[in-house]
C-alpha positions, -999 to +999 in steps of 0.1 A: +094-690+253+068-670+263+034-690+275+008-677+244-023-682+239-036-688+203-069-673+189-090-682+152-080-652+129-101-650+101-099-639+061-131-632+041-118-630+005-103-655-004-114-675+026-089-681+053-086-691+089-052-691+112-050-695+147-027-664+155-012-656+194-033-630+210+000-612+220+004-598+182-007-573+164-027-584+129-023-562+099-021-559+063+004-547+039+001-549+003+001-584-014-004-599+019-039-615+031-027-606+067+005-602+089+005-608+127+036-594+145+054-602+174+055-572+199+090-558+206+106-577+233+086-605+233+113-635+225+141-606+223+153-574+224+163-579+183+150-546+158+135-574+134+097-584+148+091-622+144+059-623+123+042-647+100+019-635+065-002-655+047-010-645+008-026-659-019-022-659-051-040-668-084-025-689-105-021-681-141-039-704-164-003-721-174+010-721-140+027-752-127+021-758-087+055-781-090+071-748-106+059-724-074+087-735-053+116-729-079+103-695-086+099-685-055+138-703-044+148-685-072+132-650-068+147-649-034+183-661-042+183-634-065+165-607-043+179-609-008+212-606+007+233-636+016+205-657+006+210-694+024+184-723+017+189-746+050+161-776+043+136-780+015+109-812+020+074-819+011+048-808+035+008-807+034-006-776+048-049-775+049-057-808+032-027-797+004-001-812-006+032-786-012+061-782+006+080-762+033+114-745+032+138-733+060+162-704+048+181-675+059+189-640+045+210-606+056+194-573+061+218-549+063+214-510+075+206-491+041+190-522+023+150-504+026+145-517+062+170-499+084+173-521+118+202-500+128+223-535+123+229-562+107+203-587+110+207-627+097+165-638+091+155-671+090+123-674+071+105-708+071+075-715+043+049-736+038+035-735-001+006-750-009-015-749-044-055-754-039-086-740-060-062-725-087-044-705-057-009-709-043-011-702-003+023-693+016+026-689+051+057-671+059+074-673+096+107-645+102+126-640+131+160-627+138+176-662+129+190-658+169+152-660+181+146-689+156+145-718+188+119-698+204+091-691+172+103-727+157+072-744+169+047-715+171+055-708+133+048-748+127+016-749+151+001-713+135+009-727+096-006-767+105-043-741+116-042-725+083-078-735+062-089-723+036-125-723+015-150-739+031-130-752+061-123-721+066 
C-alpha cells in the first residue's frame, strides 16, 4: 500500500473531526457530512474510487440506537445488488458504543453508477448513537483493493470525534 500521510479534517455542524490521507480529495454530497476519495490509481487501476463518508443523523424521538443497525442491514439487503453481510460485531467508535459491519454488494453497468463493469464493493461501517445522533463511517473499495484500505478505513474511523472532542 501506498505510504500516506494522514491529516485532522474537520466538520462544524454537527461537530466532527477525522484524520483523512492528504492524497484524497474531501467533498460533500447530499446527506453526507463529508466524503474523502481515493485518487484514481492509487491502490488500483479499478473504476470504483475507495472512499469513506461520514453522516449524521438525528434521531427521531422514538428511535431505538439497538434498532439503527437492523434498519440499516435491512435497507441495504433490499437496496443493493447481491447484497452479502460478511461480519457483524460490537465496536466503539469516539467514546460510543455501536458496532461495525463488513459487507459486500454488486454494481453492475446501468444500475445509476456506470463503471463500465461489473464491480463486487465491500463496504465496512462503524455505527455509533451519541447526543440523540447516529454517526456512520462508511469505507468502499472495489472488494479486490479491500487488503490495501483494510487498515486505513480502521485507522481513519478509530480518529473520528465528535462534539466537544472534536
Amino acid at each position: 500500500m501506498a505510504t500516506l500521510s494522514l491529516v485532522r479534517h474537520r466538520h462544524a455542524d454537527p461537530a466532527c473531526a477525522m484524520d483523512v490521507p492528504s492524497a484524497f480529495e474531501l467533498g460533500v454530497m447530499p446527506g453526507v457530512l463529508f466524503v474523502a476519495r481515493a485518487p484514481s490509481g492509487l491502490f488500483s487501476s479499478s473504476p470504483f474510487l475507495p472512499n469513506v463518508t461520514v453522516t449524521a443523523a438525528e434521531l427521531g424521538p422514538d428511535a431505538l440506537p439497538e434498532d439503527l443497525g437492523e434498519q440499516a442491514l435491512s435497507y441495504a439487503e433490499r437496496t443493493l445488488a447481491a447484497w452479502r453481510l460478511i461480519d457483524r460485531t460490537d465496536a466503539e467508535l469516539a467514546g460510543m458504543p455501536g458496532e461495525r459491519t463488513l459487507a459486500s454488494y454488486l454494481v453492475r453497468p446501468g444500475s445509476g453508477l456506470d463503471l463500465g463493469r461489473d464491480v463486487v464493493v465491500t463496504v465496512e461501517q462503524w455505527r455509533v448513537v451519541g447526543d440523540r445522533l447516529s454517526w456512520v463511517v462508511s469505507g468502499s473499495s472495489e472488494s479486490l483493493d479491500y487488503g490495501q484500505v483494510a487498515d486505513l478505513w480502521a485507522a481513519m474511523a478509530e480518529s473520528l470525534a465528535v462534539g466537544e472532542r472534536a
